[in-house]
C-alpha positions as CSV (number, residue, x, y, z in Angstrom):
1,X,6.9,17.0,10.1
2,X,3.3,18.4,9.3
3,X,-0.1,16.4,9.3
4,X,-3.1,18.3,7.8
5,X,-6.1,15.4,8.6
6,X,-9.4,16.4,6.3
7,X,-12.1,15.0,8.6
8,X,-15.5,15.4,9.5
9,X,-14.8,14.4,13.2
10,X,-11.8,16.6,14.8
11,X,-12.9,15.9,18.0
12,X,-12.4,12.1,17.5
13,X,-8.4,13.2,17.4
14,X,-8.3,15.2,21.1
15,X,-7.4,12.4,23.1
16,X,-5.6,9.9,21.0
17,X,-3.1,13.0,20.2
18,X,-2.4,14.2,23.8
19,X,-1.8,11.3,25.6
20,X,1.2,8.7,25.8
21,X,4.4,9.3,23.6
22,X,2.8,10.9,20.8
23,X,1.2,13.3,22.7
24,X,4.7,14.1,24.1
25,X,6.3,13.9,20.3
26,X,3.7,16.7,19.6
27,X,4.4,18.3,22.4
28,X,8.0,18.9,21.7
29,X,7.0,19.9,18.3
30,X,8.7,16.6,16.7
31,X,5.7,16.9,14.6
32,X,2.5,18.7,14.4
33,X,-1.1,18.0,13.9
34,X,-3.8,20.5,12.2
35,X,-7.3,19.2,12.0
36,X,-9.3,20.6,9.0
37,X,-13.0,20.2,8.9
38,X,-14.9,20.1,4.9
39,X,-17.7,20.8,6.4
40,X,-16.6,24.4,6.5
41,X,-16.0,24.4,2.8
42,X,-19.3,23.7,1.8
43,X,-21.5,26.5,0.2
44,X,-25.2,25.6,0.4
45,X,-27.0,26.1,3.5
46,X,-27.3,23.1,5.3
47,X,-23.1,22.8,4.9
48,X,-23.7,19.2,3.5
49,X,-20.9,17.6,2.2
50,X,-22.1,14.2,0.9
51,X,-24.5,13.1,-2.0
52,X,-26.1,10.5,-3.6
53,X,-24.0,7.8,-6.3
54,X,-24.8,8.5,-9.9
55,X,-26.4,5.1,-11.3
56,X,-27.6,4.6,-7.9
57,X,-26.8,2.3,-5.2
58,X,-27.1,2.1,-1.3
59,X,-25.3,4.8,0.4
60,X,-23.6,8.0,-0.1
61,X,-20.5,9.6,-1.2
62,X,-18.5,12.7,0.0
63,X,-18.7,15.3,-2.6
64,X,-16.1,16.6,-4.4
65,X,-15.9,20.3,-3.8
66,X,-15.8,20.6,0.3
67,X,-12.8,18.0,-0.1
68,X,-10.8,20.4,-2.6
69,X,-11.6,23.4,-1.1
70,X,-10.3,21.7,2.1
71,X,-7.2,20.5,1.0
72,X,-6.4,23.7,-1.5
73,X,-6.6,25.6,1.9
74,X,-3.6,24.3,3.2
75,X,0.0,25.5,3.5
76,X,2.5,23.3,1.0
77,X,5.5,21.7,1.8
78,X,8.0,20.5,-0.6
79,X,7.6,17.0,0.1
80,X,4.1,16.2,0.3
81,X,1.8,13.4,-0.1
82,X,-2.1,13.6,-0.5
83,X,-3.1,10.1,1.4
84,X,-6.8,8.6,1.4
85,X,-7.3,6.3,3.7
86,X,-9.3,2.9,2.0
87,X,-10.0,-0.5,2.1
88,X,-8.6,0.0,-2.0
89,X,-5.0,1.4,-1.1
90,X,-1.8,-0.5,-0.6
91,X,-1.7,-1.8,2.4
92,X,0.6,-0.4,5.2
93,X,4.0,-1.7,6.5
94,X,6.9,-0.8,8.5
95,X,9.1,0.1,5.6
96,X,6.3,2.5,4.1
97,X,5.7,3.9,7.8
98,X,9.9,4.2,7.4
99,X,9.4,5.8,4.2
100,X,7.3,8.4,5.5
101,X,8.8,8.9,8.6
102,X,12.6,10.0,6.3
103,X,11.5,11.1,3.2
104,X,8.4,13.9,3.6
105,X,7.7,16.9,5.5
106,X,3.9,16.5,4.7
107,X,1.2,14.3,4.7
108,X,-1.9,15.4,4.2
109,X,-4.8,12.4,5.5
110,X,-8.0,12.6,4.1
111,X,-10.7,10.5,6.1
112,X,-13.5,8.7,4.3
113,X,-16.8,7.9,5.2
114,X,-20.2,6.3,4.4
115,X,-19.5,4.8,1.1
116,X,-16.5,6.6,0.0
117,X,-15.2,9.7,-1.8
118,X,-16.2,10.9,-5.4
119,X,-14.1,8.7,-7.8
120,X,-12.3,12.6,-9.3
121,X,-11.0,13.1,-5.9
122,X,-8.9,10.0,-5.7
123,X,-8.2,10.8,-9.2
124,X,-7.1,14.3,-9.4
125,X,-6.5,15.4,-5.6
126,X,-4.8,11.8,-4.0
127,X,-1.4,11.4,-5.0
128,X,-1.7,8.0,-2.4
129,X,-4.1,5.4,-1.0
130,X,-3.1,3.4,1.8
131,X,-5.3,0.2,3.5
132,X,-4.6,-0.8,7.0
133,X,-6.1,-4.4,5.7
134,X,-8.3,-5.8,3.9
135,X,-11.5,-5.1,6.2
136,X,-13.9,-2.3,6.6
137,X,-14.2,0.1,9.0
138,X,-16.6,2.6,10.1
139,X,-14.8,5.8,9.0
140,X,-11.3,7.3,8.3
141,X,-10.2,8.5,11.5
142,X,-9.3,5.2,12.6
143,X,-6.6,4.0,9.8
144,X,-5.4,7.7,9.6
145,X,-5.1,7.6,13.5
146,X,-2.9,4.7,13.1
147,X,-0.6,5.9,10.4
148,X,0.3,9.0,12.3
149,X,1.3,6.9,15.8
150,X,3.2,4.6,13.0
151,X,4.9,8.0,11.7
152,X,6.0,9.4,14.6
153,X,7.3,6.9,17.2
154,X,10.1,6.7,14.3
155,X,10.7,10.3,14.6
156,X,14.5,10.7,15.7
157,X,13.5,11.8,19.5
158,X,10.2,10.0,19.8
159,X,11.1,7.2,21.6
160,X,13.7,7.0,24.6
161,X,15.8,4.4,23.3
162,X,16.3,4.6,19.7
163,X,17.7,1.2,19.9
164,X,14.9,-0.2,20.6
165,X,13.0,0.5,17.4
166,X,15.5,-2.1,15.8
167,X,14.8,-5.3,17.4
168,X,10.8,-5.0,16.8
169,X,8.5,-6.7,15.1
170,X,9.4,-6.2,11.0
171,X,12.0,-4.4,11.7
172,X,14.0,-7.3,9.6
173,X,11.5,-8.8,7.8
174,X,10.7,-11.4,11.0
175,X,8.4,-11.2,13.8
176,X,10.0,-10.1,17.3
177,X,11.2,-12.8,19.8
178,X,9.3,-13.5,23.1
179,X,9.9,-11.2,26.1
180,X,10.3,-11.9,29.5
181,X,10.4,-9.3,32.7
182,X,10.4,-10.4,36.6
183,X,9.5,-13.1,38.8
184,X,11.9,-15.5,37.1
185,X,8.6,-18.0,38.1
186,X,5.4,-17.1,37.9
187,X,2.4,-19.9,38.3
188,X,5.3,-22.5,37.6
189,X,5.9,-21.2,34.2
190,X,9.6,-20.3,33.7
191,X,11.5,-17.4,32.1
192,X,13.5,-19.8,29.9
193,X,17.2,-20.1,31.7
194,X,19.3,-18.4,28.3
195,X,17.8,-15.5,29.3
196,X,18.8,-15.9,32.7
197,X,22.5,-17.0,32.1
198,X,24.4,-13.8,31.5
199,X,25.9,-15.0,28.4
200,X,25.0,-12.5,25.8
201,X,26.0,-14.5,22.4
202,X,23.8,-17.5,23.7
203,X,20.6,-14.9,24.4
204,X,21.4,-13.3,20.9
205,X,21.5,-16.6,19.4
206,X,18.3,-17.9,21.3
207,X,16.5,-14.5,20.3
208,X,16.7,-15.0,16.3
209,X,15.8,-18.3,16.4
210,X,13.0,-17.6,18.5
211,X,12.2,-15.2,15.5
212,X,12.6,-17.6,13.0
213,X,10.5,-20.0,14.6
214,X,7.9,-17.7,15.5
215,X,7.3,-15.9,11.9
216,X,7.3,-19.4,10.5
217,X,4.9,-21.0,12.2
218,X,2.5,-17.5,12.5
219,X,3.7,-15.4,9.5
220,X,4.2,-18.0,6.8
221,X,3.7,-15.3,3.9
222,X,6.5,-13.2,5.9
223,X,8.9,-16.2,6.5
224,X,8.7,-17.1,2.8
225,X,9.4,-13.3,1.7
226,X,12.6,-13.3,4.6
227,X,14.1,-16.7,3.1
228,X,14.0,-15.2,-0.6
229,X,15.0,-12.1,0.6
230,X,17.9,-13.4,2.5
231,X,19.3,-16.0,-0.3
């Protein structure tokens, strides 16, 4: 799988991408990363790539022409997505990471900054927008940072034990169950004794009610969507 990231900032990239499992992932070529700056699409002198909003207003925007140029640049897969990163997008879950993760062989991640992109770009180049939340950040990087670690750890050799990626956290609509590792006692606080007893229906049982319990009383809006989904 191939991600083409349009940013001003490649070097923000270098150590998030060569450390931990996804720096192994890339590594053993389970997907690949290419960093492409607009900045060196720009045509005037000074290489600048953002302007003032028509009507006015505080800030500035990225211009449109660095940003196409960028992007038209690029090699194209068949399956392909355009992505800009934004507060406006939908926001990002486990089954869209999923969706990404199966379905394309491209994503191509354009990073935002100050107050945004020329409206035509979104219009015209963006075939997505995707929102980490509904909060602001400083720039692009970040979001497109996280959608790529979200990609990739569920890329069939990833992580160790595939397993594992189906007991987590949204994996069915709940929130994971509580984990516990050794001392059995630790400051007087207990590893509960199901977990302790051997008896593998009993732990299985404890572990989905623990899930139930826990999206309900943290995740209302998820427990809610689980019980209508599960009817």
């Amino acid at each position: 799988m191939r991600f083409d990231i349009i940013t001003l900032f490649p070097e923000f990239f270098a150590s998030p991408l060569a450390v931990g499992l996804l720096g192994k992932a890339l590594d053993n070529r389970i997907a690949e990363v290419y960093l492409t700056n607009p900045r060196d699409f720009a045509t005037d002198k000074h290489h600048r790539v953002d302007d003032e909003p028509y009507g006015g207003g505080a800030g500035m925007l990225l211009k449109p022409e660095p940003i196409f140029a960028a992007v038209e640049s690029l090699p194209v897969l068949p399956r392909r997505e355009v992505i800009f990163v934004s507060p406006q997008g939908e926001p990002l879950t486990q089954s869209l990471l999923q969706e990404f993760a199966a379905n394309y062989d491209q994503l191509v991640i354009l990073c935002g900054h100050y107050e945004g992109v020329d409206e035509r770009v979104c219009e015209h180049l963006v075939t997505r927008e995707i929102s980490l939340g509904d909060f602001v950040l400083t720039c692009g990087e970040i979001p497109a940072l996280a959608l790529i670690n979200g990609i990739v750890r569920l890329r069939p050799g990833t992580v160790g034990k595939e397993e594992s990626l189906k007991a987590e956290s949204f994996e069915a609509g709940l929130l994971d169950y509580p984990q516990y590792t050794r001392p059995a006692s630790f400051r007087g606080w207990e590893v509960p004794e199901v977990l302790r007893s051997g008896n593998h229906a009993a732990i299985a049982s404890w572990r989905e009610q623990q899930q139930r319990d826990r999206t309900q009383a943290r995740r209302p809006d998820l427990w809610e969507k689980w019980k209508n989904e599960s009817r």
